[in-house]
C-alpha positions as CSV (number, residue, x, y, z in Angstrom):
1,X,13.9,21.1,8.3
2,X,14.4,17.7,6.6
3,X,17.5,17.5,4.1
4,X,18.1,14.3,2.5
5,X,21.2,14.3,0.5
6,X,22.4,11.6,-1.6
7,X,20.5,8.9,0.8
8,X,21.1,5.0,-0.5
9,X,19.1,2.5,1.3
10,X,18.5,-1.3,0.7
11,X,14.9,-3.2,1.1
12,X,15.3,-6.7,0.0
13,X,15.6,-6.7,-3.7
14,X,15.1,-2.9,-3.9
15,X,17.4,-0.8,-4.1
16,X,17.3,3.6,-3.4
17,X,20.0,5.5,-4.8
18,X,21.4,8.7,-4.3
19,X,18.2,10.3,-3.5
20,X,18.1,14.0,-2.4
21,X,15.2,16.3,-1.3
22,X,14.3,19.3,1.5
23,X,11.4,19.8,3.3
24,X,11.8,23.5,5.0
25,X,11.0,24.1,8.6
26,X,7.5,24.0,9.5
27,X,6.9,22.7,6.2
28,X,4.0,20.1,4.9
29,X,5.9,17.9,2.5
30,X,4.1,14.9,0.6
31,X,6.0,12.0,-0.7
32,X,4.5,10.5,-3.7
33,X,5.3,7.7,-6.3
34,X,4.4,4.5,-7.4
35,X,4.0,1.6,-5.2
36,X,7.7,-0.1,-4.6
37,X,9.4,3.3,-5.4
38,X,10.7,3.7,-1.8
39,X,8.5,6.1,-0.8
40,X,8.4,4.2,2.5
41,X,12.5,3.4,2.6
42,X,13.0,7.1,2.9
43,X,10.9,7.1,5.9
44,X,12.2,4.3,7.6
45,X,15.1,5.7,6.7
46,X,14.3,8.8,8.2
47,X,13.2,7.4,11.2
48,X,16.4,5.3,11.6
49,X,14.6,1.8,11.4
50,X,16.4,1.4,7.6
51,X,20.3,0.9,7.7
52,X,21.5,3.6,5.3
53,X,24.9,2.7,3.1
54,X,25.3,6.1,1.8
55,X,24.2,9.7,1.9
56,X,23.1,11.9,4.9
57,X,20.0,12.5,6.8
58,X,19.9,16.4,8.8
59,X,17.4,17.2,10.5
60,X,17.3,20.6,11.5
61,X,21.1,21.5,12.1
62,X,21.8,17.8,13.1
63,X,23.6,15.1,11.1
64,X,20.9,12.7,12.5
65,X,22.6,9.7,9.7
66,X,24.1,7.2,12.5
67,X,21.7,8.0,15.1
68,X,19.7,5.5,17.2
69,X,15.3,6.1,16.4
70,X,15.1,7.4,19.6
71,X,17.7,9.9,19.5
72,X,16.2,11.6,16.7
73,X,13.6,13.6,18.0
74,X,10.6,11.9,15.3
75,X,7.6,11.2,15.8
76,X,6.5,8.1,13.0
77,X,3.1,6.7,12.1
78,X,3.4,4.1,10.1
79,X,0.7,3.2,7.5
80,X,-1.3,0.5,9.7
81,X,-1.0,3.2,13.2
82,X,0.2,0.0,14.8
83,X,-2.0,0.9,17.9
84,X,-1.4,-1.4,20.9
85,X,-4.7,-3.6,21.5
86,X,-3.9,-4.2,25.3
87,X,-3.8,-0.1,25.7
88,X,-6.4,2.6,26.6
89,X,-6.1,5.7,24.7
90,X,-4.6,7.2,27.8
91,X,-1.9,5.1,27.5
92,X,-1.2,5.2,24.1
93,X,-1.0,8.9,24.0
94,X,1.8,8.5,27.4
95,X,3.5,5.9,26.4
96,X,6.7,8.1,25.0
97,X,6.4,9.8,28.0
98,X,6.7,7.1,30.6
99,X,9.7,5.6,28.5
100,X,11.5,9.0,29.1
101,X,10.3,9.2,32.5
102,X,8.5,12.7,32.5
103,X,7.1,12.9,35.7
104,X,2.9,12.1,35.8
105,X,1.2,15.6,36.4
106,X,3.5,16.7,33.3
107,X,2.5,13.7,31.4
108,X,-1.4,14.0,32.7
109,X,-0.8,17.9,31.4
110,X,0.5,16.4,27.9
111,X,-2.3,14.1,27.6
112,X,-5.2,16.6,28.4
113,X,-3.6,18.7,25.6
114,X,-3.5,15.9,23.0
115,X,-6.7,14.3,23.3
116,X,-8.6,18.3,23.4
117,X,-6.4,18.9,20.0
118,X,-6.7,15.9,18.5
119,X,-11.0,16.3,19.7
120,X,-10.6,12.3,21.5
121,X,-11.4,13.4,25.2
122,X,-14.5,10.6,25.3
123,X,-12.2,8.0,24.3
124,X,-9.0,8.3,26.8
125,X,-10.7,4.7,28.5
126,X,-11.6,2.8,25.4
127,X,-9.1,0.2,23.8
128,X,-8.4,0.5,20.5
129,X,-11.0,-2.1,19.6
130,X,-14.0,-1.1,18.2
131,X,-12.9,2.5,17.5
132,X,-12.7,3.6,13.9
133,X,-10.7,4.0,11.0
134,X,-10.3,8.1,11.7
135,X,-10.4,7.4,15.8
136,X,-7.2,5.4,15.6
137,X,-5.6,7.5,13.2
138,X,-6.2,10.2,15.6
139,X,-4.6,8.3,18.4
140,X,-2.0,7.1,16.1
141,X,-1.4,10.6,15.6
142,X,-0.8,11.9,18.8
143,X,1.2,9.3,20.5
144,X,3.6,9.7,17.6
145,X,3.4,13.8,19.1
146,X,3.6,13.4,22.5
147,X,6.9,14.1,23.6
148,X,6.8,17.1,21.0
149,X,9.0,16.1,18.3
150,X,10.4,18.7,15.5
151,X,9.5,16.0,12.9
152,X,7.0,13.9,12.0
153,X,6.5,11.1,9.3
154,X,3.4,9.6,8.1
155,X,2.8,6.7,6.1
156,X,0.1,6.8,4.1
157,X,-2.1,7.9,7.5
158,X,-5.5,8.3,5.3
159,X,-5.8,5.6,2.9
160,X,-8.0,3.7,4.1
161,X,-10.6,5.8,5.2
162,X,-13.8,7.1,3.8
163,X,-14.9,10.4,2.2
164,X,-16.2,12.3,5.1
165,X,-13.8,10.7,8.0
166,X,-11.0,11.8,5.1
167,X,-12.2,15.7,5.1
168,X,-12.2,15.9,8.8
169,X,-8.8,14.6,8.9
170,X,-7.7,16.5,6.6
171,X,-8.3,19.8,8.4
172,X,-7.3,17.9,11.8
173,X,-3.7,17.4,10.6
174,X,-3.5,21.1,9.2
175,X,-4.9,22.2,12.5
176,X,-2.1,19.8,14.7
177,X,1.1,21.4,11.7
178,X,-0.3,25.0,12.4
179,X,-0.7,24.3,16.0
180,X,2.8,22.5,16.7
181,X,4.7,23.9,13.9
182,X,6.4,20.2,13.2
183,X,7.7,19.5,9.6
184,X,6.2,16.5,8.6
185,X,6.7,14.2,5.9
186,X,3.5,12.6,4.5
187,X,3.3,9.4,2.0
188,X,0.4,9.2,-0.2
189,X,-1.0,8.1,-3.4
190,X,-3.6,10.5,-3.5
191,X,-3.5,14.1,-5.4
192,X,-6.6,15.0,-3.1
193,X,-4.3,15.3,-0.3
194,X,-1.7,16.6,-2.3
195,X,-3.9,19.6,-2.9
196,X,-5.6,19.9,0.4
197,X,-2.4,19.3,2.7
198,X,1.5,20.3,1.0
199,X,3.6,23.1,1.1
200,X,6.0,21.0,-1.0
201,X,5.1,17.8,-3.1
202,X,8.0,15.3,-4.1
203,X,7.7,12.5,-6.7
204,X,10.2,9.6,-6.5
205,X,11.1,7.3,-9.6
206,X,13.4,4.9,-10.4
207,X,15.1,6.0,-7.3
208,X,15.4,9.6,-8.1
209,X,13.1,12.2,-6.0
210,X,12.0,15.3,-8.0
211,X,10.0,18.7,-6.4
212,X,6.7,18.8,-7.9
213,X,4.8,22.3,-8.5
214,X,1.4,21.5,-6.6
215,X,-1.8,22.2,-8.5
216,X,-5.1,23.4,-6.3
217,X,-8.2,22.3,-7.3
């Protein structure tokens, strides 16, 4: 469960304010608004990487508010993957492993797993260069799940791709939420996802986040 309460954050000249929203357990929420609404302050806030001057931040049972990122439990894909170009795909997909020192047939174990959900078993040697828009998504993806976190946040994770690659993420990520059972958070811009993706749909303006009934198409 995500429960935001009353969370005010600062990013340069903008300002959020005494926003407030839950995303159940095991929920898919989507974040949606206008570009410079916040949508991707909350998450940073979330994630701890935004200083937060007021409110609270629960995840689960936990008051998570003054927490370091790593103490959290998340698992964050920001909008651009930010995949490490010096990195094979094996090592993306370990890296939160080796920093919490899991020992290697219990990483090679977690790997395995990951790269047969996530269907990127050819490309555990490649670097990220020269893979495409929906391949590093997909490795974006599970290096942000690798140590199994209860949450995960994604910014905008399907923007940029095309049609097709879009549609098979789309039933990827369903497939990785019914497989894991991690609430995730999920900004977008697009209603497509909106109606192929949430349980719950939020709509943030001027600063105030409002539930959303979701319309299928």
């Amino acid at each position: 469960m995500i429960v935001i309460e009353k969370l005010t954050a600062h990013s340069g000249q903008f300002t959020l304010k005494d926003a407030s929203f839950v995303v159940p357990t095991g929920a898919y929420g989507m974040l949606m608004g206008r570009t410079g609404s916040g949508k991707t302050t909350i998450l940073e806030a979330i994630a701890g990487l935004k200083h937060v001057t007021g409110g609270q931040i629960l995840l689960g049972d936990r008051d998570v508010t003054g927490l370091k990122p790593a103490e959290r439990n998340i698992g964050y894909v920001p909008q651009d993957g930010a995949l490490f170009s010096t990195m094979s795909i094996r090592e993306h997909l370990s890296f939160a492993l080796d920093i919490r020192r899991v020992s290697r047939p219990k990483i090679d174990e977690r790997v395995a797993e990951l790269a047969e959900l996530l269907e990127i078993e050819d490309l555990l040697h490649r670097l990220p260069r020269g893979l495409s828009g929906g391949e590093k998504q997909r490795v974006a993806i599970g290096r942000a799940l690798a140590f199994r976190p209860s949450t995960l946040l994604l910014d905008e994770p399907l923007s940029a791709l095309d049609d097709e690659t879009r549609n098979q993420l789309y039933s990827l990520l369903k497939h990785v939420q019914e497989h894991t059972g991690v609430t995730t958070l999920h900004v977008t811009h697009h209603m497509q996802d909106v109606e192929r993706l949430a349980d719950n749909v939020f709509r943030i303006e001027d600063g105030i986040v409002t539930e959303q009934p979701i319309k299928r198409a």
